[in-house]
N, C-alpha and C positions, 0 to 999 in steps of 0.2 A: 420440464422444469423451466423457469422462467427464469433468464439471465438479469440480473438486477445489479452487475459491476461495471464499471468502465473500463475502456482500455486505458493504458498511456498516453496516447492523445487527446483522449476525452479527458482526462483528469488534467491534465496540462490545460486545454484550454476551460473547464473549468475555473479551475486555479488562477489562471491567467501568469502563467509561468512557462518559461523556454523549456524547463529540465527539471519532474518534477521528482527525481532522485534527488537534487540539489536543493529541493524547496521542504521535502521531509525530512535530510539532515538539517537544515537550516530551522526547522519546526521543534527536532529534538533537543538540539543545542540551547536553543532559546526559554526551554523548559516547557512547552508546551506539548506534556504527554499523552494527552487523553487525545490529542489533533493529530501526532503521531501513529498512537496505534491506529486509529480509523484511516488512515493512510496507508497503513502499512499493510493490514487485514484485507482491506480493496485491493492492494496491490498482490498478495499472494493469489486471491481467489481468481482474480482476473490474470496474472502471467506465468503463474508457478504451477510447472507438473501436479498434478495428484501427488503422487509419491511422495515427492519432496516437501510438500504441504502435509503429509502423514508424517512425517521424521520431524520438520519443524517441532510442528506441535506437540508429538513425544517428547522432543527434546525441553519441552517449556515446563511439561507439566512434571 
């Protein structure tokens, strides 16, 4: 399987942001959702357990 996420530091300097926890609240606040979740989705796939990404997800749908 071909990895196709970034880590946190890649996304950060992507972004070009110090903290990019602080740059996707700052993304949601501001209303921009659709920038949010592709943020959010790269960031489960690339930091969060399996598991935890199986209960997420139950939890949404």
């Amino acid at each position: 399987m071909k990895r196709r996420s970034k880590t946190i530091a890649q996304q950060c300097r992507y972004y070009e942001v110090d903290n990019i926890f602080e740059y996707m609240v700052s993304v949601y606040l501001n209303g921009n959702i659709s920038a949010f979740r592709e943020l959010y989705i790269l960031y489960l796939f690339s930091e969060v357990e399996p598991i935890h990404i199986q209960e997420i997800i139950l939890a949404t749908i």
